[in-house]
C-alpha positions, 0 to 999 in steps of 0.5 A, a space after each residue: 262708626 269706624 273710628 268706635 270698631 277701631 278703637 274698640 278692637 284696640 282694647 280688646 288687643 291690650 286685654 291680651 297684652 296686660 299681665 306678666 305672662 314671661 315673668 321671672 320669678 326670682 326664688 326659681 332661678 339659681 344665679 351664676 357667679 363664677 364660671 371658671 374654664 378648664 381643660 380636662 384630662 381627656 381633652 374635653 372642656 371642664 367647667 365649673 359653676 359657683 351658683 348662688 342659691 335662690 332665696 326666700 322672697 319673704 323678709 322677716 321670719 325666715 332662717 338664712 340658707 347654711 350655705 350660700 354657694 352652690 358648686 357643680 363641674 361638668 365636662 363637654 366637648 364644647 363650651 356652649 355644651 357643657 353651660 347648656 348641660 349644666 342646667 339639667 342637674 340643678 334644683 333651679 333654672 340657671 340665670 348667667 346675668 349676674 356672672 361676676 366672674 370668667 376664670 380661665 385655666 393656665 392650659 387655656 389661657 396659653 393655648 389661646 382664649 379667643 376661641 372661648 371668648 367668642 361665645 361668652 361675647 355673643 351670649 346675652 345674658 353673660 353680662 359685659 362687666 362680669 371680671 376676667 381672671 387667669 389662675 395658675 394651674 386648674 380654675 376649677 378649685 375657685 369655684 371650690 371655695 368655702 360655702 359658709 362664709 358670711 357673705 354671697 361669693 360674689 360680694 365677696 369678691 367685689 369688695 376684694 377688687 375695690 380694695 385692691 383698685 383702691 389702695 393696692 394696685 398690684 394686680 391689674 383687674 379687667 373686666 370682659 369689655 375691656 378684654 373684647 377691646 383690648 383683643 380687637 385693637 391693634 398694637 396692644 396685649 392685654 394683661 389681666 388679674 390672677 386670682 388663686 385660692 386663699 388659705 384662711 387657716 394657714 394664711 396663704 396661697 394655695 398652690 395649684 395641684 394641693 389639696 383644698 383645705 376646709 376655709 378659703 376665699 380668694 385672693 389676687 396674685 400679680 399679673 398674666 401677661 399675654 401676646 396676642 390671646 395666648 399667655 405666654 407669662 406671669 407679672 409679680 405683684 410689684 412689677 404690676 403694681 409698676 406696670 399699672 403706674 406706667 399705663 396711668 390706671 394706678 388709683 392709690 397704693 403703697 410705694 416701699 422705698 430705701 430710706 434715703 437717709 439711712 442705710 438701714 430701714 425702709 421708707 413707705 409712701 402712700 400715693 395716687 393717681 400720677 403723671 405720664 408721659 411718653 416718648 418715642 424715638 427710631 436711633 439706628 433702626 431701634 425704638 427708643 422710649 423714654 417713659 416720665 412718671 411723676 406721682 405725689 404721696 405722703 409718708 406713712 
């Protein structure tokens, strides 16, 4: 007897359990793609959101959105404010797990960006491979860039960072888990990609304080070097691309050399993936490294 008034309270347990009572329905939600971190003028924090728009759940028979972006700015006194206040002008709920990337101002990023960092690490949704970027000058105008380009934004920047992972190798891309590791271990400063505006019209960077011209996208512009959290320099595309085959994280990329035999022209070799190896030595109260790299590549 009891064992039947058990197993029939069971079932009527799961009767309540059954049915997607906190479901999320995709078409509600507007997904986060870039967060970009500033500071304003008043000294508030300023952010900006590149929202893709939620879309049709049907698959045949409707005409694709005219824009595939949506931009908002907001300012608050905090950065836990400002995300939490960002969702009261929106059409459709904010979702933050599909975040592709944290940019961070010069201003900030040389004040120091732990004080940031730490929300966005304890934030659960924020997911922990969404890229970190510094931009020279304000980051707001990288959510800014054009809303009618063929694809989301954020695909647009994955394929911008394979290509460059894997046969340009000139800016050091980092991802927010690594940045967490590299911040808490000791004995190392973290270097991290610069992203800017793309000019599509004038083929060219876009300068911090000029004016935002009608077609962009984004591009990679060498490296933020940092001591510690805080900026304290910038790295070119080629020093970077040195530093990277100096770490060991060079996949593929391109290496423009003086023609050997000649003293005009230049040779290009493509290579990947080299060999390191690294000394270090006291010679009067001085360290002394000696670094070895050998790379193979054929000339193109």
């Amino acid at each position: 007897m009891f064992r039947k008034s058990l197993f029939a309270a069971i079932i009527i347990l799961l009767l309540f359990c059954m049915g997607c009572w906190n479901r999320r329905e995709p078409e509600a939600y507007s997904y986060l793609t870039f967060l970009a971190i500033d500071k304003a003028d008043n000294g508030q924090i300023k952010l900006g959101f590149l929202y893709t728009p939620p879309l049709s759940p049907v698959p045949t028979g409707i005409k694709p959105p005219e824009s595939l972006s949506l931009v908002s700015t907001i300012e608050a006194r905090s950065l836990f404010e400002g995300i939490r206040n960002s969702t009261s002008h929106l059409p459709a709920r904010s979702f933050f797990g599909y975040v592709h990337a944290i940019i961070f101002s010069e201003e900030l990023a040389r004040e120091g960006l732990s004080k940031y960092l730490d929300l966005i690490y304890r934030d659960h949704e924020i997911r922990k491979n969404a890229f970190v970027f510094i931009t020279k000058g304000s980051s707001t105008p990288l959510v800014q860039m054009d809303s009618k380009v063929p694809e989301p934004p954020g695909r647009i920047l994955e394929g911008l960072i394979a290509s460059e992972e894997r046969s340009q190798g000139k800016s050091r891309v980092v991802r927010l888990k690594d940045l967490q590791t590299e911040l808490s271990g000791p004995g190392f400063d973290p270097v991290i990609s610069v992203l800017q505006l793309w000019d599509e019209d004038g083929n060219k960077l876009v300068g911090s304080g000029e004016k935002i011209p009608k077609k962009t996208s984004v591009a990679l512009n060498g490296s933020a070097v940092f001591k510690g959290d805080k900026l304290i320099g910038w790295m070119s595309s080629e020093e970077s691309q040195t530093y990277l085959i100096g770490k060991g994280e060079m996949r593929g990329g391109l290496l423009v050399i003086p023609h050997p035999n000649s003293e005009e022209g230049n040779v290009s070799i493509e290579f990947g993936k080299g060999k390191q190896k690294l000394t270090a030595k006291l010679n009067n109260k001085q360290v002394v490294v000696n670094l070895k790299v050998s790379i193979n590549g054929s000339v193109g």
